[in-house]
Gaussian input, Z-matrix of N, CA and C with variables (Angstrom, degrees):
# hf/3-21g

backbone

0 1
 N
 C     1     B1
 C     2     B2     1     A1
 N     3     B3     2     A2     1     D1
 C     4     B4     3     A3     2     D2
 C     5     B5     4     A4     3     D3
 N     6     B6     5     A5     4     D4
 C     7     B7     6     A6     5     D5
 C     8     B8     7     A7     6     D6
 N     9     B9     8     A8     7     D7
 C    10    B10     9     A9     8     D8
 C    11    B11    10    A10     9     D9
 N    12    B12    11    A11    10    D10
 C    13    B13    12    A12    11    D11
 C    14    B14    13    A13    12    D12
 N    15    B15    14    A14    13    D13
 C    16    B16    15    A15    14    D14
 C    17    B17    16    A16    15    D15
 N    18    B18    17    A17    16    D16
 C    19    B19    18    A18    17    D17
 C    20    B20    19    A19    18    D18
 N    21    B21    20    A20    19    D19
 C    22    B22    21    A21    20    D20
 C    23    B23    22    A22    21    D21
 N    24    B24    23    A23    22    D22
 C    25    B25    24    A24    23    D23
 C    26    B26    25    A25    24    D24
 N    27    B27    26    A26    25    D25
 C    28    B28    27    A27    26    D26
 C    29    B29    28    A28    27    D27
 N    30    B30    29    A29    28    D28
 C    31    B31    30    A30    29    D29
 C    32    B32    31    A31    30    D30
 N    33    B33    32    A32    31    D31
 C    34    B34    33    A33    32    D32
 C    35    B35    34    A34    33    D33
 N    36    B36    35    A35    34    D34
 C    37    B37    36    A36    35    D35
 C    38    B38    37    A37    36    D36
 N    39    B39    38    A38    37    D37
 C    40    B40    39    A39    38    D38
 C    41    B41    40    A40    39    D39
 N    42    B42    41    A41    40    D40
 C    43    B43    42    A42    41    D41
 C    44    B44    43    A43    42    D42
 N    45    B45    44    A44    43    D43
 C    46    B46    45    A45    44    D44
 C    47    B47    46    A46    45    D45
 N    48    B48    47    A47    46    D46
 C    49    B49    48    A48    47    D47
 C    50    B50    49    A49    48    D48
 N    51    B51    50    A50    49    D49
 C    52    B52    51    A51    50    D50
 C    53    B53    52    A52    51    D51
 N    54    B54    53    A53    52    D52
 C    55    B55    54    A54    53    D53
 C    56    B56    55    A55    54    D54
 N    57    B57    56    A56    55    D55
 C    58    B58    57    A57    56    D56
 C    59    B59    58    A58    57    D57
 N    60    B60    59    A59    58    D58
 C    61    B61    60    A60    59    D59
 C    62    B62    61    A61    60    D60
 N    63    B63    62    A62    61    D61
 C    64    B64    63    A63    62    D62
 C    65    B65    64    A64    63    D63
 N    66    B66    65    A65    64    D64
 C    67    B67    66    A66    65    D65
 C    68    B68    67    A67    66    D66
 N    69    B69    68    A68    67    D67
 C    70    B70    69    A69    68    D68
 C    71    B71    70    A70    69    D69
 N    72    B72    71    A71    70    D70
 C    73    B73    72    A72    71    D71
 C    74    B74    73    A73    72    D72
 N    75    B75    74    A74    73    D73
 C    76    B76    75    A75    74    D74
 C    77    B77    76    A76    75    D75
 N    78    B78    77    A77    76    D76
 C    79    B79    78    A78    77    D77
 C    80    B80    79    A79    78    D78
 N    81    B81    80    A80    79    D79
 C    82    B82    81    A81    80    D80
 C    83    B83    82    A82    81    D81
 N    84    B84    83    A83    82    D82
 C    85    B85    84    A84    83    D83
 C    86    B86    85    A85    84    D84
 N    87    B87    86    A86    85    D85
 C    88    B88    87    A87    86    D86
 C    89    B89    88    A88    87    D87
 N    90    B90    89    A89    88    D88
 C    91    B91    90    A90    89    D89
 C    92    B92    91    A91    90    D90
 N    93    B93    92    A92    91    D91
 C    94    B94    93    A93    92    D92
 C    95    B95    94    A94    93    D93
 N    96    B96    95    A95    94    D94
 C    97    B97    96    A96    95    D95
 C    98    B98    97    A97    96    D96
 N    99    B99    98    A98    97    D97
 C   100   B100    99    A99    98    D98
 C   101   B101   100   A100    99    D99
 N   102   B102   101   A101   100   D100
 C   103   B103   102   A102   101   D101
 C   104   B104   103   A103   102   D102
 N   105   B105   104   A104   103   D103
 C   106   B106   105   A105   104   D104
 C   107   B107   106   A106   105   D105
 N   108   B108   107   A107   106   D106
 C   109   B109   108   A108   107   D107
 C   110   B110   109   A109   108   D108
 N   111   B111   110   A110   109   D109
 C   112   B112   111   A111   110   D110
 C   113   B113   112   A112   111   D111
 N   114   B114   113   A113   112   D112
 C   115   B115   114   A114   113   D113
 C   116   B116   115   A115   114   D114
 N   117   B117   116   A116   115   D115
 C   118   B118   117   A117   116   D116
 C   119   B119   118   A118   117   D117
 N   120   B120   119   A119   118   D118
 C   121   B121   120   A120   119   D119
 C   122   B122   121   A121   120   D120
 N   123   B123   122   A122   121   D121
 C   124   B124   123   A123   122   D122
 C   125   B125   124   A124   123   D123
 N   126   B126   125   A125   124   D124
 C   127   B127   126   A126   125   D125
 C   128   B128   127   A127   126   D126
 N   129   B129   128   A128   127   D127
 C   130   B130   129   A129   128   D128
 C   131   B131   130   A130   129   D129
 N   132   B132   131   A131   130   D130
 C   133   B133   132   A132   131   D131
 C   134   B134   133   A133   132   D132
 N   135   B135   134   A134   133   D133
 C   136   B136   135   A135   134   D134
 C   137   B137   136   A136   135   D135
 N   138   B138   137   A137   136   D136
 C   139   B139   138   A138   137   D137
 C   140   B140   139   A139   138   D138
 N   141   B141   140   A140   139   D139
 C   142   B142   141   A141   140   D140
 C   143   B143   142   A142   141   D141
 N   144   B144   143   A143   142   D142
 C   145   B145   144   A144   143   D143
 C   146   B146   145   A145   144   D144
 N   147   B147   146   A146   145   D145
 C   148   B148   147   A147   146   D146
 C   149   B149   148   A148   147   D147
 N   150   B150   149   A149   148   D148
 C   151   B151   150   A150   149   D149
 C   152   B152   151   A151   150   D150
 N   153   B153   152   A152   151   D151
 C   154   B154   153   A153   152   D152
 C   155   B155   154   A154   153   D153
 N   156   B156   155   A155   154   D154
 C   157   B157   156   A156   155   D155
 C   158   B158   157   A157   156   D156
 N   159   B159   158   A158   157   D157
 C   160   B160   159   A159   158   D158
 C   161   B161   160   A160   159   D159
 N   162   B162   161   A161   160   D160
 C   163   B163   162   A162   161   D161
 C   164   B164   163   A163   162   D162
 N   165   B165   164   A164   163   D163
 C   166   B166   165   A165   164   D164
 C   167   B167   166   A166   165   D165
 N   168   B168   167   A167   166   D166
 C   169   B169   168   A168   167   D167
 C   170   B170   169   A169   168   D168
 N   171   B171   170   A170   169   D169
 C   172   B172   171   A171   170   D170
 C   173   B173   172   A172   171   D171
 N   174   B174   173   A173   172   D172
 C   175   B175   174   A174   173   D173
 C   176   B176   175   A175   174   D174
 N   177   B177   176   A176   175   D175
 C   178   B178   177   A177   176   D176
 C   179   B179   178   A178   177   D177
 N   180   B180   179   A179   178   D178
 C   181   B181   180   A180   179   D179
 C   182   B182   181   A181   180   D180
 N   183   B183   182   A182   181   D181
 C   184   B184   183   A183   182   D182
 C   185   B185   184   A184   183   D183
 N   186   B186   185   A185   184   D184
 C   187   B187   186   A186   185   D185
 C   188   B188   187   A187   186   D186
 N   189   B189   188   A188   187   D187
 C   190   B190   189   A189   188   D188
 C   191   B191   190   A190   189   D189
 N   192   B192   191   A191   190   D190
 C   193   B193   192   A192   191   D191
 C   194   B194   193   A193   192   D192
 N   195   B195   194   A194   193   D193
 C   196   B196   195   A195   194   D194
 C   197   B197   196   A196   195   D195
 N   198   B198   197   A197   196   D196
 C   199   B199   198   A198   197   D197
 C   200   B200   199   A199   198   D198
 N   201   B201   200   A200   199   D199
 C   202   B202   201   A201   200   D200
 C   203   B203   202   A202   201   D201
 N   204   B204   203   A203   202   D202
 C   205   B205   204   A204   203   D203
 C   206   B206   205   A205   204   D204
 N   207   B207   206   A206   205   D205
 C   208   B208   207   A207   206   D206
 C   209   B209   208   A208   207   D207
 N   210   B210   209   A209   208   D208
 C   211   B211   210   A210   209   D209
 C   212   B212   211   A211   210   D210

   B1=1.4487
   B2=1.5256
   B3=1.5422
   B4=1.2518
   B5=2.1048
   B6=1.1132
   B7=0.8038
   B8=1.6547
   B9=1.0344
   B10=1.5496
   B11=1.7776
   B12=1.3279
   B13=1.5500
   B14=1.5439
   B15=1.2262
   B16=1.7187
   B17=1.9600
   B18=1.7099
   B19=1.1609
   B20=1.8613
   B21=1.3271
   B22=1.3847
   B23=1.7958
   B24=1.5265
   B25=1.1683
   B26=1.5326
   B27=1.4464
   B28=1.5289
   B29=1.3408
   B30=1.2705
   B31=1.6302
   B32=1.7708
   B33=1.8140
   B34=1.0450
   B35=1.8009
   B36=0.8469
   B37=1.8906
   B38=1.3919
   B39=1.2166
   B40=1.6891
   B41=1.6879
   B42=1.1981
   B43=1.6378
   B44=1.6857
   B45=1.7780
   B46=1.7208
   B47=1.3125
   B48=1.6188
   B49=1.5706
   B50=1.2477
   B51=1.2245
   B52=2.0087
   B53=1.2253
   B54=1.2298
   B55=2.0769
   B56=1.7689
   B57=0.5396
   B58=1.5985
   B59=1.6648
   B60=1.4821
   B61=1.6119
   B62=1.7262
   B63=1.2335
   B64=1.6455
   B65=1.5100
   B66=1.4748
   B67=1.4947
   B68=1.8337
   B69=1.1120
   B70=2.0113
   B71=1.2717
   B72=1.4703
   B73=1.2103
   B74=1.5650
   B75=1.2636
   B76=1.4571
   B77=1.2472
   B78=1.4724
   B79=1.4069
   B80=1.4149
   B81=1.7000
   B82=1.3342
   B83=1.5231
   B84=1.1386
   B85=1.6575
   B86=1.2626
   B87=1.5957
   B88=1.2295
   B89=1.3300
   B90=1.8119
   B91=1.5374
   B92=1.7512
   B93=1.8267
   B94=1.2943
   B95=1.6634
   B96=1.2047
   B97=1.3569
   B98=1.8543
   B99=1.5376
   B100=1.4793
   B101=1.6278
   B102=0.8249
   B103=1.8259
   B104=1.6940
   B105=1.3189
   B106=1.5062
   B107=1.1590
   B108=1.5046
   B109=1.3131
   B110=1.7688
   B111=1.2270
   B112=1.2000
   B113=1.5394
   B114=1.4188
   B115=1.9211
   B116=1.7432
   B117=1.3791
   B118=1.4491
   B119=1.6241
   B120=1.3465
   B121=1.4642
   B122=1.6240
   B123=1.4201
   B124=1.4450
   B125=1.5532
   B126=0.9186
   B127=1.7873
   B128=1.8193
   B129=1.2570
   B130=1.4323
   B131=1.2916
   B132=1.6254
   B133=1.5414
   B134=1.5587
   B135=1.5917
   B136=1.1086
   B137=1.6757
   B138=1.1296
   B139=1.8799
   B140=1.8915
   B141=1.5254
   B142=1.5799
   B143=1.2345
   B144=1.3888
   B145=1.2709
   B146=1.5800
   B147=1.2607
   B148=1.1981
   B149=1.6646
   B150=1.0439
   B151=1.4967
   B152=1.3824
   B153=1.7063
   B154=1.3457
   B155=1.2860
   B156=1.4340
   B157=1.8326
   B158=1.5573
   B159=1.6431
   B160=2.0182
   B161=0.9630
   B162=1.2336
   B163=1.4758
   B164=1.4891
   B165=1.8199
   B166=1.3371
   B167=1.5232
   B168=1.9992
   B169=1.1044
   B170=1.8221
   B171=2.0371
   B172=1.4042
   B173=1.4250
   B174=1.1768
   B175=1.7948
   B176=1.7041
   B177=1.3227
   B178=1.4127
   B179=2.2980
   B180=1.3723
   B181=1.3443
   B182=1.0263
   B183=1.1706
   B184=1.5041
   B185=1.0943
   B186=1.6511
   B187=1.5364
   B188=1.3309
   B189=1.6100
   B190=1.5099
   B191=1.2858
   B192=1.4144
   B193=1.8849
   B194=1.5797
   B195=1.2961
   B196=1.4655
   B197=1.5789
   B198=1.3705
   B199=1.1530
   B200=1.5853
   B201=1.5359
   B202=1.6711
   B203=1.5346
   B204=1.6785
   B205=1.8203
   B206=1.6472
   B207=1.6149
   B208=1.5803
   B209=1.6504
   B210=1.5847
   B211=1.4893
   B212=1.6913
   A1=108.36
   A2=134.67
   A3=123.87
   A4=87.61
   A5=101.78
   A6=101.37
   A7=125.04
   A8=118.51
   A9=139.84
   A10=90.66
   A11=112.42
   A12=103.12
   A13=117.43
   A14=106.58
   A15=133.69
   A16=84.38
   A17=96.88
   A18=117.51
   A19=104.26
   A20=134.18
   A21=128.18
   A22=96.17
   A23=134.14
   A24=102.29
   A25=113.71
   A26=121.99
   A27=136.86
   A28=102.84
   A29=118.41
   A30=139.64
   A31=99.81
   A32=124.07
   A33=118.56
   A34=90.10
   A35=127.28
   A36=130.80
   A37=72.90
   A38=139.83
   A39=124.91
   A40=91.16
   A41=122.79
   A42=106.04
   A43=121.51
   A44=101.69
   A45=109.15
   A46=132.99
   A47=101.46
   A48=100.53
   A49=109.23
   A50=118.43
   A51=94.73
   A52=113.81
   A53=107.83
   A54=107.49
   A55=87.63
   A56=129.76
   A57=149.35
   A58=81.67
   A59=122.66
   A60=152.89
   A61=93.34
   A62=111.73
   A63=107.72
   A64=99.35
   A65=118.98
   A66=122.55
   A67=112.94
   A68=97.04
   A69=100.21
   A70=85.50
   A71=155.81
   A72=140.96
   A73=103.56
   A74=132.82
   A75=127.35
   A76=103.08
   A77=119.73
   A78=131.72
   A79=88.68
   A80=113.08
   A81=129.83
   A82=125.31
   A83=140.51
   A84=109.57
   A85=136.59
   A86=112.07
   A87=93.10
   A88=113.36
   A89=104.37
   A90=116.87
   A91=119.61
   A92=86.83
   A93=118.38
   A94=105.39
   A95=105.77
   A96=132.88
   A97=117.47
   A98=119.99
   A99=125.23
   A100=101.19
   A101=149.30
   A102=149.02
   A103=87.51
   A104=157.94
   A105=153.08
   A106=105.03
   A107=110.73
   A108=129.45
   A109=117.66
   A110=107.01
   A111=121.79
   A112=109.84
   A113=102.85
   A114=107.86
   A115=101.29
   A116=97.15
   A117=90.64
   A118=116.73
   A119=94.50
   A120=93.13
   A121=140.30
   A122=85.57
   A123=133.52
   A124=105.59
   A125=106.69
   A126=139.22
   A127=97.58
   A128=121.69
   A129=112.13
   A130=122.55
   A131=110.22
   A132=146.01
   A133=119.75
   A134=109.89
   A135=100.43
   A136=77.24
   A137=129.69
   A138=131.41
   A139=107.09
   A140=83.88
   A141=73.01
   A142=144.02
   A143=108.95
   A144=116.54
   A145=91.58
   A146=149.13
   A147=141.11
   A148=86.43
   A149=125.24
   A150=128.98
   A151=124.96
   A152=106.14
   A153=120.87
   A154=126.01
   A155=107.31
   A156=129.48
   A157=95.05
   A158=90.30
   A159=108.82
   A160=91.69
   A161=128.18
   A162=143.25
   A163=105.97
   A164=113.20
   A165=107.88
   A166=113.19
   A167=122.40
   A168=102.47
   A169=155.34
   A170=69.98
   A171=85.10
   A172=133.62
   A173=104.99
   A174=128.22
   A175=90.93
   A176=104.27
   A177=116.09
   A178=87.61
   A179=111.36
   A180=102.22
   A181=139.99
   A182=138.55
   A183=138.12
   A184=130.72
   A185=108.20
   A186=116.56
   A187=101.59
   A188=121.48
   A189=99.66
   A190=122.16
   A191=119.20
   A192=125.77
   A193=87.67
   A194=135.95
   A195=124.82
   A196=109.95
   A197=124.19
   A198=119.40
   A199=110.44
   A200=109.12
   A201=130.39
   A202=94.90
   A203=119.19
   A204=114.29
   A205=67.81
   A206=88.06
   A207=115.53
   A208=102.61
   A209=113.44
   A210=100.30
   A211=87.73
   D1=131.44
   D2=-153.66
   D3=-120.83
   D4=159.08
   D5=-162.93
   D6=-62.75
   D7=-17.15
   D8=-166.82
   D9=-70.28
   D10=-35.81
   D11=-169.95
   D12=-105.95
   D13=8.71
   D14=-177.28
   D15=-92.70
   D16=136.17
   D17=-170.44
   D18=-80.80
   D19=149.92
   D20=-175.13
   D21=-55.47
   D22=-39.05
   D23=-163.01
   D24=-101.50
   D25=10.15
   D26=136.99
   D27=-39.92
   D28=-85.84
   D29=-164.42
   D30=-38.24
   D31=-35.73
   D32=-157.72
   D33=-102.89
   D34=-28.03
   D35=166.81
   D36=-53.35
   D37=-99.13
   D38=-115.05
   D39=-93.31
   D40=5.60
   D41=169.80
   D42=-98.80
   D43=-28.15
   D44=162.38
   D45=-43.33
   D46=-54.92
   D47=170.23
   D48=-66.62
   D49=-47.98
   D50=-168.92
   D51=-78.50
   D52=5.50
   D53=158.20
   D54=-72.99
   D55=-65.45
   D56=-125.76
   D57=-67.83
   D58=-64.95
   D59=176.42
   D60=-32.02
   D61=-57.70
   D62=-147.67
   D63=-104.10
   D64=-0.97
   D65=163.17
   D66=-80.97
   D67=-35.48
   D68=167.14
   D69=-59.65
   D70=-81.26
   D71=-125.17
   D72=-76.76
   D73=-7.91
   D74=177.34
   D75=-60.38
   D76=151.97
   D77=-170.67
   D78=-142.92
   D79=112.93
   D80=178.26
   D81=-69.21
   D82=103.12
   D83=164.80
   D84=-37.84
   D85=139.20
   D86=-179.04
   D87=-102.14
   D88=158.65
   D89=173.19
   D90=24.21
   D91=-90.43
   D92=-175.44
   D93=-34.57
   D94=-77.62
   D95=177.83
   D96=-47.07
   D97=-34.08
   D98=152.00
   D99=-71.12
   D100=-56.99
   D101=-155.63
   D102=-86.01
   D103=-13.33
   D104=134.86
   D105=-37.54
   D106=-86.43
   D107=174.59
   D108=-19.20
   D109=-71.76
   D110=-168.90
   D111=-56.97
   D112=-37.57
   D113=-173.40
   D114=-68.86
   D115=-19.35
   D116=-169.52
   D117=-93.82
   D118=-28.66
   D119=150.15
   D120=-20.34
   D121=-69.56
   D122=-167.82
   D123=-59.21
   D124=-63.24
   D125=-179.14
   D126=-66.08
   D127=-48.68
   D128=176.02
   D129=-55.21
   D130=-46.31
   D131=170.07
   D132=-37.15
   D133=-31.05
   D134=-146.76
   D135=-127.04
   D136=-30.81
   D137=141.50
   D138=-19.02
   D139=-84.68
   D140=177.49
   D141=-90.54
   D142=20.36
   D143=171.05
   D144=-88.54
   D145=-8.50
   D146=-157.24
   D147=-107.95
   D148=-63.54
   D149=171.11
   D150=-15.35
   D151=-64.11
   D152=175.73
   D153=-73.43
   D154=-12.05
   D155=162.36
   D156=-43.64
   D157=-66.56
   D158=-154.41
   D159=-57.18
   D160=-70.39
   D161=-163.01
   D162=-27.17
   D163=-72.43
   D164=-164.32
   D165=-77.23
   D166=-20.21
   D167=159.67
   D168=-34.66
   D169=-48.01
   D170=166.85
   D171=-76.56
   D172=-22.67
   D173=165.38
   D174=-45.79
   D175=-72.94
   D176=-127.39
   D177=-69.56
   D178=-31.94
   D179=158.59
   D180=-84.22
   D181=-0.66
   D182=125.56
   D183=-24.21
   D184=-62.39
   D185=-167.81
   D186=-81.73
   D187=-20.77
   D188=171.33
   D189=-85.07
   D190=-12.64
   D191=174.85
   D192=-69.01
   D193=-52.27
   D194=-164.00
   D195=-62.60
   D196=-36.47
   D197=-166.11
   D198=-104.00
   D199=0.31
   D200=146.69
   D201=86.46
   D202=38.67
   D203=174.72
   D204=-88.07
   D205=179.86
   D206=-167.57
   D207=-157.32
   D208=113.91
   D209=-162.40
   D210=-122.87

């Protein structure tokens, strides 16, 4: 029976369990390894948020020496 002629709540019987099947197979991080993760996040975040500070400062005085404001 191919699927086109299988009724939507056929299709959802045989699609629950193998959600169900391939969610046992998840392999969680642990703790340690989420609270790593996460600091590093954090710590990357706040890198380039510091970056894009410099960055557009320096942008933003350039384009005003070129266009000759004076702050």
């Amino acid at each position: 029976m191919s699927s086109e002629s299988k009724s939507l709540v056929q299709q959802a019987r045989e699609f629950f369990p193998q959600v169900s099947q391939e969610a046992k197979k998840v392999t969680w991080p642990s703790w340690k390894e989420t609270k790593l993760t996460t600091t590093f996040v954090f710590i990357f975040a706040a890198v380039a948020a510091i970056y894009f500070a410099v960055i557009d400062t320096i942008a933003y005085r350039i384009v005003n020496f070129i266009i000759g404001i004076t702050a």
